[in-house]
Backbone as CSV, one residue per row, in Angstrom:
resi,resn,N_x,N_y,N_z,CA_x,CA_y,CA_z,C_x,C_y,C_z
1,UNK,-79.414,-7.986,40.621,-78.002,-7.976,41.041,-77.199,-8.958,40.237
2,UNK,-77.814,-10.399,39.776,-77.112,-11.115,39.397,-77.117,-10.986,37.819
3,UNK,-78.205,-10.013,37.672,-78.255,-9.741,35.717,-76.828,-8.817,35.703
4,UNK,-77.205,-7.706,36.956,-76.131,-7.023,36.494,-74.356,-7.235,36.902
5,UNK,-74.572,-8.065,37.697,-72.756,-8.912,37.491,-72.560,-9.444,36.190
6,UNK,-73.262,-9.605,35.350,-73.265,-10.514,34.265,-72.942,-9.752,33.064
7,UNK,-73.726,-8.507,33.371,-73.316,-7.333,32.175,-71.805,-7.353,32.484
8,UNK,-71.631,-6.997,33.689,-69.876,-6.664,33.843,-69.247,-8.230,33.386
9,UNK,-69.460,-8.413,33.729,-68.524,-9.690,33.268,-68.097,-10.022,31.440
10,UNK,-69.186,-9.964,30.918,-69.232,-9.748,29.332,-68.482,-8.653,28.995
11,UNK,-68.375,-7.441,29.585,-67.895,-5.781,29.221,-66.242,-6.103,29.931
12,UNK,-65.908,-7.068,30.505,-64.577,-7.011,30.978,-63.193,-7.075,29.522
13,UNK,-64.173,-8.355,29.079,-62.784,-8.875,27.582,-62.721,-7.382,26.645
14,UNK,-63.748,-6.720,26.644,-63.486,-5.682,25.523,-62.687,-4.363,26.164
15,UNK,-62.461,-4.147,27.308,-62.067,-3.321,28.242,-60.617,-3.559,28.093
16,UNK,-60.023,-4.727,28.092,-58.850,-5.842,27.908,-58.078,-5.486,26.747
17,UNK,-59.388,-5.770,25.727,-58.456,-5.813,24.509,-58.343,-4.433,23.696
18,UNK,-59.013,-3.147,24.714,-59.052,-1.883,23.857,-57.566,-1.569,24.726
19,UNK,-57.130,-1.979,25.645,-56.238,-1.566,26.931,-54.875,-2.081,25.871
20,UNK,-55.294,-3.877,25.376,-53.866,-4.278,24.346,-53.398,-3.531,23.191
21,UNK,-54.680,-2.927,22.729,-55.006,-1.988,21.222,-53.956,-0.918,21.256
22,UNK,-54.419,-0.290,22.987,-53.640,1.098,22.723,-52.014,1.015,23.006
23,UNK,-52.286,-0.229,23.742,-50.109,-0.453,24.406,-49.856,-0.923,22.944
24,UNK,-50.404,-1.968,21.990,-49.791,-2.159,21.089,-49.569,-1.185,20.036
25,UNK,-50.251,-0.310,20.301,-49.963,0.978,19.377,-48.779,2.129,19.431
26,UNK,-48.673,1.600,20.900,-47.598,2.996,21.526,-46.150,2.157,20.853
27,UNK,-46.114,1.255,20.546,-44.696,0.512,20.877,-43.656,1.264,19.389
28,UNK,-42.274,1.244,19.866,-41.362,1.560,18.391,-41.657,0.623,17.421
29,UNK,-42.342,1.364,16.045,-42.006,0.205,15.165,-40.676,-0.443,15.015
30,UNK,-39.952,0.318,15.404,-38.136,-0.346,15.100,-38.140,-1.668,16.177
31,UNK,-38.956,-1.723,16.921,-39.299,-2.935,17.979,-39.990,-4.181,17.588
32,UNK,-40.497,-3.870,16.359,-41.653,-4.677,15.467,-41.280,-5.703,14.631
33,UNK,-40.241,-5.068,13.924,-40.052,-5.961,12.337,-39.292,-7.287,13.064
34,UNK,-38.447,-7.398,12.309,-37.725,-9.129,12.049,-37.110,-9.432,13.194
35,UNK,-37.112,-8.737,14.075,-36.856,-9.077,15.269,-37.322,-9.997,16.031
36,UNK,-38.582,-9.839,15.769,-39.229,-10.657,16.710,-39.832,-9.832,18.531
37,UNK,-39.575,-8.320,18.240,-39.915,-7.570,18.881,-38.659,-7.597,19.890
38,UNK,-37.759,-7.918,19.741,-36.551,-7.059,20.085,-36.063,-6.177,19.525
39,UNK,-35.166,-5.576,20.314,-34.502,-4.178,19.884,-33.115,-4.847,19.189
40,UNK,-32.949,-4.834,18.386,-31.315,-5.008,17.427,-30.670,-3.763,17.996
41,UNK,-29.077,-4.151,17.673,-28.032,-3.469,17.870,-27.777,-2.450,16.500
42,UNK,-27.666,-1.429,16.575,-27.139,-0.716,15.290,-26.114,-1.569,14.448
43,UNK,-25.777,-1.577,13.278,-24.836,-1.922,12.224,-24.084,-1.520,12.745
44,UNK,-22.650,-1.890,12.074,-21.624,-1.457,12.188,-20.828,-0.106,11.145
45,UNK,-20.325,0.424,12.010,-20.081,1.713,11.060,-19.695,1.295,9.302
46,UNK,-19.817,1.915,8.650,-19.216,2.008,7.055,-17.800,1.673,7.077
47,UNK,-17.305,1.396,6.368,-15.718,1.080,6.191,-15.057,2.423,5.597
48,UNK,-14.108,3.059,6.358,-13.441,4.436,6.189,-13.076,4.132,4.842
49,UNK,-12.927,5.814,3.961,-13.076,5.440,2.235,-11.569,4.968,1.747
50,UNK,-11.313,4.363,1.019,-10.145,3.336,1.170,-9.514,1.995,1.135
51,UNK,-10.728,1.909,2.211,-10.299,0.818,3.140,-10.634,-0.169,1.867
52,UNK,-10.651,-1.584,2.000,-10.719,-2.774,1.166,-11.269,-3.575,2.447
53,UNK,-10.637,-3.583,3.376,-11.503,-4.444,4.315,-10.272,-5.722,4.498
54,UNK,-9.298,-5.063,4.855,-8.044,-6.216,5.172,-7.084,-6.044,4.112
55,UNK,-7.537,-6.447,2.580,-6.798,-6.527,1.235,-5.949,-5.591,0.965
56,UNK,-4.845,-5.471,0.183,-4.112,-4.392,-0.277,-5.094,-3.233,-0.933
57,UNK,-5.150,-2.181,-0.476,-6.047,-1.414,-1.545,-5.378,-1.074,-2.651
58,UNK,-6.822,-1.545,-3.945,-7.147,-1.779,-5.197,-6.237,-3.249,-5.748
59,UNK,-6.024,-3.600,-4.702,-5.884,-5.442,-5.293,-6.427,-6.404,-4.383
60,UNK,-7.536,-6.668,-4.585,-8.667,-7.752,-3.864,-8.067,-9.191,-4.576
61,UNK,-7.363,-10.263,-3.825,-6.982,-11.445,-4.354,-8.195,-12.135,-5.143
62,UNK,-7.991,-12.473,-6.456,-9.423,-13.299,-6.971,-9.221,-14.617,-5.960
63,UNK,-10.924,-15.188,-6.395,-11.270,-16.420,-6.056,-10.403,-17.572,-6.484
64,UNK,-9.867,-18.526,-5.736,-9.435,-19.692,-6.514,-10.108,-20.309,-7.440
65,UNK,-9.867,-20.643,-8.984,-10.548,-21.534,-9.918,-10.264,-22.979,-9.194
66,UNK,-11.428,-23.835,-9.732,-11.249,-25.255,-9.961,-10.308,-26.020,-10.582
67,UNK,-9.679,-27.054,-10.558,-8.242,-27.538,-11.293,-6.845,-27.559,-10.389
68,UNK,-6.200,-28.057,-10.766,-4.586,-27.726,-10.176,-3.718,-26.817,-10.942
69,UNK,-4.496,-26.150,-11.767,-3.822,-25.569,-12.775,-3.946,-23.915,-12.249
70,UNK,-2.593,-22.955,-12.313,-3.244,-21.713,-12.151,-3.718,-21.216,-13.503
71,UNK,-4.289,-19.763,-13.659,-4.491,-19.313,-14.625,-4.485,-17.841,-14.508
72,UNK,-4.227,-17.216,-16.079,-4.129,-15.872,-16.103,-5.861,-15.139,-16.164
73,UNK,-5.570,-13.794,-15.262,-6.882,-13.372,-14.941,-7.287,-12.813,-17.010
74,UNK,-8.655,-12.082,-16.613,-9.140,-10.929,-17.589,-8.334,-10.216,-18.208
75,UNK,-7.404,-9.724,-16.495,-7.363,-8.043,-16.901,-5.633,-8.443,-17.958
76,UNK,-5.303,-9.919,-17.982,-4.394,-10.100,-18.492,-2.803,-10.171,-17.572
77,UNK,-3.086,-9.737,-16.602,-1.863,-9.316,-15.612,-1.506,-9.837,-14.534
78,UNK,-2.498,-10.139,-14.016,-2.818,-10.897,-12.429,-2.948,-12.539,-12.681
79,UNK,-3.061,-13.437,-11.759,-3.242,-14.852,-12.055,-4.379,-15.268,-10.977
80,UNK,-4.536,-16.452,-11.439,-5.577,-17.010,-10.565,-4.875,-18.165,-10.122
81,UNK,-5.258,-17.832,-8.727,-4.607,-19.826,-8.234,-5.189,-20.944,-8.370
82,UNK,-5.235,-21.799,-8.199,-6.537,-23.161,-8.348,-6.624,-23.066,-6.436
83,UNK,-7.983,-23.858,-6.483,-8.880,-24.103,-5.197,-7.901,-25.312,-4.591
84,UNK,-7.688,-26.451,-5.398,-6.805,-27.340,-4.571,-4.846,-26.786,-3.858
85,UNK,-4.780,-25.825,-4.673,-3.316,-25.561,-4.347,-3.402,-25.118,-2.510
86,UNK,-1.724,-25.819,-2.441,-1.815,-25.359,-0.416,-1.833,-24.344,-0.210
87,UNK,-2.156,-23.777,0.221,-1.714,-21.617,1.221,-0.391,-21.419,0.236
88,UNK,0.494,-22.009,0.749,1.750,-21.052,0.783,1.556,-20.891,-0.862
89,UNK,1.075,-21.586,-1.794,1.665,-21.599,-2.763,0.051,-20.418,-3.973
90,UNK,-1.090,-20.548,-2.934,-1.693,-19.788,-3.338,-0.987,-18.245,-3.072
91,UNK,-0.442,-18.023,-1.769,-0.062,-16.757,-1.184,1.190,-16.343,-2.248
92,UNK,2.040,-17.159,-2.802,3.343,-16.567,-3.369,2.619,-16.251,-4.923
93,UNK,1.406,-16.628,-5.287,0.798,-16.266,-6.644,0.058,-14.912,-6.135
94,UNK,-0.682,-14.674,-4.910,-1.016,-12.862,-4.612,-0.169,-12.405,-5.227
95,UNK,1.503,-12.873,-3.884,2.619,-11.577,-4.097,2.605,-11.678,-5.406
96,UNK,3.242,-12.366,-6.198,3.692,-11.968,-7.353,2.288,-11.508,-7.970
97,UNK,1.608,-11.211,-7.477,0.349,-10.232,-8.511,0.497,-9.165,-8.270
98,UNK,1.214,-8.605,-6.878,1.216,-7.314,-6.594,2.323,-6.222,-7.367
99,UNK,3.196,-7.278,-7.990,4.387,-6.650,-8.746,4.436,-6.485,-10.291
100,UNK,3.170,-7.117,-10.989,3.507,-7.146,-12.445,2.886,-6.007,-12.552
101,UNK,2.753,-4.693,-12.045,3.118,-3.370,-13.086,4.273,-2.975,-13.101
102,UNK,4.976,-3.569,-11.877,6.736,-2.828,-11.915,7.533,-3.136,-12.558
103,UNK,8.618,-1.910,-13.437,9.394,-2.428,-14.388,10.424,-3.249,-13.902
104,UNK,11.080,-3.642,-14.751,12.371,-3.947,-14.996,13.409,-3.162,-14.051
105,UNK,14.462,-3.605,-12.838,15.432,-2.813,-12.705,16.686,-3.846,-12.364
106,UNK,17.760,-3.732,-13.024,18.692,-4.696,-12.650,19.016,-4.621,-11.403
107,UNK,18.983,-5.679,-10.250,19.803,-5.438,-8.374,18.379,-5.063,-7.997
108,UNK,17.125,-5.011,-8.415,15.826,-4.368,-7.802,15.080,-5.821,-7.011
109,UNK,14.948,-5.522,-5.620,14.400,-6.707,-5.200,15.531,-7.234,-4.243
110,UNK,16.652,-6.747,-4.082,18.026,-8.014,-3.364,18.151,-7.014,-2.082
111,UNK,18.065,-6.138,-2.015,17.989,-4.777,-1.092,17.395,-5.148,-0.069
112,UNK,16.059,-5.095,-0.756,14.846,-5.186,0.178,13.719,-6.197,-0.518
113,UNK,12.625,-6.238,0.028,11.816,-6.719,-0.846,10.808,-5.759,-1.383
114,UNK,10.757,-4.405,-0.679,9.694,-3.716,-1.242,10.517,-2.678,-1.745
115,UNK,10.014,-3.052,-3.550,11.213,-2.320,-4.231,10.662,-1.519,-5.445
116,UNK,11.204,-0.524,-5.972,10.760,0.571,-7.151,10.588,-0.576,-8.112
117,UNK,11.301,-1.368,-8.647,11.375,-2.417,-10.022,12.224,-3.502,-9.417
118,UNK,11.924,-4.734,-10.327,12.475,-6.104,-9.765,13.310,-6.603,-11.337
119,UNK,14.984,-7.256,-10.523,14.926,-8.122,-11.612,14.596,-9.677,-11.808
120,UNK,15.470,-10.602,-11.934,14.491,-11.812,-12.597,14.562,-12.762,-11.277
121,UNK,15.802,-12.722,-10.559,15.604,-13.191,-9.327,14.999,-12.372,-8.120
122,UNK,15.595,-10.940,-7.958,14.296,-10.386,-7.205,13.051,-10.746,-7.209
123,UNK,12.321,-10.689,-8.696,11.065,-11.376,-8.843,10.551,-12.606,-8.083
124,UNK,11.406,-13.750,-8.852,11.266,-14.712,-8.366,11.249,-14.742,-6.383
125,UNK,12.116,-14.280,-5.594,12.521,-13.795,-4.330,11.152,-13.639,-3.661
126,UNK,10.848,-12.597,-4.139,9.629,-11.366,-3.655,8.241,-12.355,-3.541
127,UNK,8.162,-13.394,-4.529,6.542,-14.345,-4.987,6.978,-15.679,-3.694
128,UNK,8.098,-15.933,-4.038,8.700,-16.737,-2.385,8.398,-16.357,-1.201
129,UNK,9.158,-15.185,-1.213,8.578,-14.868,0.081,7.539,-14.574,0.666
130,UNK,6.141,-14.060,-0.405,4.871,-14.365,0.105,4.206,-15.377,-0.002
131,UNK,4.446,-16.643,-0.204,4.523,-17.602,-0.021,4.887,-18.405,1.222
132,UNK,5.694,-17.069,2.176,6.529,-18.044,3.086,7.715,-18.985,2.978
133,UNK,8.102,-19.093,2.328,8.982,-19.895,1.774,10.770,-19.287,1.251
134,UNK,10.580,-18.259,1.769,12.201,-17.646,1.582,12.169,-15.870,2.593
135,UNK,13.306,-16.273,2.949,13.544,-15.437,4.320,13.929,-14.502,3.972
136,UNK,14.970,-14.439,2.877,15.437,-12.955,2.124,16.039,-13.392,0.675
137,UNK,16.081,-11.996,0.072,15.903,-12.392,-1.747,17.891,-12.998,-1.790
138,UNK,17.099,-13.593,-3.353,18.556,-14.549,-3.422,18.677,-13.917,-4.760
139,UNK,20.144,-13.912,-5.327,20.529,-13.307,-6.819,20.691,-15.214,-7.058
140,UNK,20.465,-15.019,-8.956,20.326,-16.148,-9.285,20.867,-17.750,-9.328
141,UNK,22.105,-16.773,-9.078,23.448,-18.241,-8.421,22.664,-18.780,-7.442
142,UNK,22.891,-18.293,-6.486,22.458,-18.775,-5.120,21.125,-19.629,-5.051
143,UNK,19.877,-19.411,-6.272,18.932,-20.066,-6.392,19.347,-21.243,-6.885
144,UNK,20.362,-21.572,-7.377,20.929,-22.574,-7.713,21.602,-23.612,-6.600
145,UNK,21.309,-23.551,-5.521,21.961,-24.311,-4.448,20.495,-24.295,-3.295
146,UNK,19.317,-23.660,-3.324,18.245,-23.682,-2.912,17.346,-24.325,-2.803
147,UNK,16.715,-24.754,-1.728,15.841,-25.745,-1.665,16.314,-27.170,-1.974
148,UNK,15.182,-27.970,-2.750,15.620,-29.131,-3.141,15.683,-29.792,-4.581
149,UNK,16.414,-30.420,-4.888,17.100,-30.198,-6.310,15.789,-30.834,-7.189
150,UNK,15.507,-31.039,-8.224,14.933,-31.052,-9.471,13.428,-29.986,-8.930
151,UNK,12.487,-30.585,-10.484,10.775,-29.863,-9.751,10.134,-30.178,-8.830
152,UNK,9.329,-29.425,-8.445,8.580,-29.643,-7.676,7.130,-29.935,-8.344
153,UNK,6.049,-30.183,-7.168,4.752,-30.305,-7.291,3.907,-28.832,-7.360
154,UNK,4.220,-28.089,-7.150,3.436,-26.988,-6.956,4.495,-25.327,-7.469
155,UNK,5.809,-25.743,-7.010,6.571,-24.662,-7.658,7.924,-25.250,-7.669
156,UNK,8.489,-24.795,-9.209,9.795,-24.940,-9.471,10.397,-23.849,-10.102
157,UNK,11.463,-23.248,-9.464,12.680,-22.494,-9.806,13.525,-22.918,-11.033
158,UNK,13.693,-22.609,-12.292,14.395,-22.505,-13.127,15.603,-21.388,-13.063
159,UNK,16.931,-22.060,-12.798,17.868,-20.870,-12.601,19.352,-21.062,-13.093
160,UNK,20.346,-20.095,-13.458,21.144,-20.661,-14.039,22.128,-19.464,-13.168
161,UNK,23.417,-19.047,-13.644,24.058,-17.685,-12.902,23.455,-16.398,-13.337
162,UNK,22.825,-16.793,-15.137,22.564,-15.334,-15.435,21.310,-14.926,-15.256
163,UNK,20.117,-16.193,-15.114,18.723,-15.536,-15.123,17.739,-16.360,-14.222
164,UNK,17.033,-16.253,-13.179,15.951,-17.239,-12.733,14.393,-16.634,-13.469
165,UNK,13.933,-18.062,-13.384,12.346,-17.613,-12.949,11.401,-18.571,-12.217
166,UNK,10.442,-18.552,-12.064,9.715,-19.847,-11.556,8.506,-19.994,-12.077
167,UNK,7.697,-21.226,-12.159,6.245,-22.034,-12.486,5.805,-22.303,-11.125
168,UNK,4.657,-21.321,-10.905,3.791,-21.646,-9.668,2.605,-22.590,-10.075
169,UNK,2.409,-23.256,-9.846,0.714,-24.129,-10.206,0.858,-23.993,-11.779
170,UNK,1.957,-24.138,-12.281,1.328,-24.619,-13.866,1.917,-23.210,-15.067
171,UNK,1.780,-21.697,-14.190,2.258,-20.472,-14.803,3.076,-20.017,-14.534
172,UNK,4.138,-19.601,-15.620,5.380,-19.056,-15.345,5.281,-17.775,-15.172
173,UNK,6.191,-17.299,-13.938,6.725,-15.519,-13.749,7.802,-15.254,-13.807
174,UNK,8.099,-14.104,-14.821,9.195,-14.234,-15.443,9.202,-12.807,-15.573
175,UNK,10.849,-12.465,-15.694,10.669,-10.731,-16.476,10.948,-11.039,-17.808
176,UNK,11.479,-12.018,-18.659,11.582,-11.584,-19.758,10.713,-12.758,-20.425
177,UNK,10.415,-12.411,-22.032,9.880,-13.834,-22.839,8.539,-12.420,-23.724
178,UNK,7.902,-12.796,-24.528,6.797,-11.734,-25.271,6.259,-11.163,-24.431
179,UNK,5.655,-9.452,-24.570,5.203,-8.528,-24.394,6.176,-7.603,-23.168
180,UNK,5.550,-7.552,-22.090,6.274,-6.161,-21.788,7.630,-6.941,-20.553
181,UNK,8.143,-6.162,-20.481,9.944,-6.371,-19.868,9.288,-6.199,-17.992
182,UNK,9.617,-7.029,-17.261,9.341,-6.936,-15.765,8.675,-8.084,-15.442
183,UNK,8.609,-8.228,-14.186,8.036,-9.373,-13.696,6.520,-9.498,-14.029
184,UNK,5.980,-10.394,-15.002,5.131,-10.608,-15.475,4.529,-11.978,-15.694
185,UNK,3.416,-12.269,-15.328,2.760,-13.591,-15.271,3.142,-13.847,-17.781
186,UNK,3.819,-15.198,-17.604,3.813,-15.311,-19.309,3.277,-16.936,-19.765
187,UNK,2.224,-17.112,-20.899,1.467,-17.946,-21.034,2.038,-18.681,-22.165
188,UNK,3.253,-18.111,-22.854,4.348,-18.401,-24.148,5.401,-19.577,-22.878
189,UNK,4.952,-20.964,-23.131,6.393,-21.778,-23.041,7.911,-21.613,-22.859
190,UNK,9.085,-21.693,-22.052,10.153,-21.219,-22.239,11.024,-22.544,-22.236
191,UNK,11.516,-22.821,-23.028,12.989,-23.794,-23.196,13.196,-23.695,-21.712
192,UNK,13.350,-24.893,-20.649,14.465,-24.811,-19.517,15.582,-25.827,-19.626
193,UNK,15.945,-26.550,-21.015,16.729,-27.481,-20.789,18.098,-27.165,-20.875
194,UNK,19.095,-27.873,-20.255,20.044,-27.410,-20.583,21.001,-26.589,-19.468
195,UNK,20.665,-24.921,-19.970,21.176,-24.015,-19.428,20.701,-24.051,-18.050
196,UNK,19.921,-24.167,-17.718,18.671,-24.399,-16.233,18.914,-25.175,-15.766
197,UNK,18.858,-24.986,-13.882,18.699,-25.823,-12.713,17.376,-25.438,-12.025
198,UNK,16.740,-27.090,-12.124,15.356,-27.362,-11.862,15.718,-26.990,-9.893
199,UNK,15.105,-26.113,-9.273,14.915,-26.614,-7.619,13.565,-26.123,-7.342
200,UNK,13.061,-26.657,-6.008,12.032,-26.842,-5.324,11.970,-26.675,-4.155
201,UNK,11.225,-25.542,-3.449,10.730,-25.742,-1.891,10.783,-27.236,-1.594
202,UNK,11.269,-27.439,-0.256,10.404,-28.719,-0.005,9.395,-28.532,0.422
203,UNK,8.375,-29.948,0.119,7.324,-30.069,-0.151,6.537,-29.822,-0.698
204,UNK,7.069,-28.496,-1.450,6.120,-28.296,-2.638,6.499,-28.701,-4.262
């Protein structure tokens, strides 16, 4: 009697672990991996075709470079802001990225801000106001009594009655000066003495 309690007793652990064998076999592998043998939540759907994922579609803002300096991208057209510049003044270098394919139109930009072509104060207007920094577009006189008088640290308005433009972080946007006519990021120097009134956001 007591040999044979003893058999059973030995025959119990293998009874056990053929019983763990087969439950561990039944289980979802999808229950298995990196989980840790929880069940994960499905992903999240795909992004509808289009989409960018917040951004303007087909203009993803580049990364800020290093420096206080902005700079002109690759593609030649677009700019880059620097990493130290504040928001507003990274945001008014987007806008004005979103406009240098649009031509040239004299009064384009004073209307509205979302406009067929810009001229030199529209331009200027339109990169302000995504910036935050101007409530509605100004013709170039009027930039002349704006903000606060000489440069600034981060952006200055060059403006006279007949033409504005401005230097965001270091690069001028301008419609006119070499290559093509419209609001365009330009890496060619421009004379402001003189004819030009230096103003400035405050604080920037």
């Amino acid at each position: 009697m007591r040999a044979h309690t003893a058999g059973r007793i030995k025959a119990l652990p293998v009874h056990i672990l053929a019983g763990l064998l087969t439950a561990f076999l039944a289980l979802p592998a999808a229950a298995l991996g990196a989980s840790g043998g929880v069940k994960l939540p499905p992903p999240p759907p795909p992004l509808p075709p289009g989409s960018s994922g917040g951004a303007p579609v087909g203009l993803i803002p580049p990364l800020p470079i290093p420096g206080a300096v902005a700079k002109l991208s690759k593609d030649g057209r677009t700019a880059i802001p620097p990493a130290v510049a504040p928001e507003p003044v990274k945001q008014a270098i987007y806008a004005a990225n979103r406009i240098t394919t649009k031509p040239y139109r004299f009064g384009g930009g004073h209307r509205r801000f979302e406009d067929r072509g810009y001229d030199c104060s529209g331009s200027v207007s339109y990169a302000l106001h995504g910036g935050g920094l101007l409530a509605s577009p100004l013709p170039s006189s009027n930039f002349m009594r704006w903000g606060e008088r000489g440069r600034g640290q981060w952006i200055t308005v060059f403006t006279n009655p007949g033409h504005a433009f401005v230097i965001i972080a270091g690069l001028r946007f301008d419609t006119s000066g070499p290559g093509e006519r419209g609001p365009r990021w330009r890496t060619v120097a421009r004379s402001s003495r003189g004819a030009f009134v230096a103003r400035h956001p405050l604080g920037f």
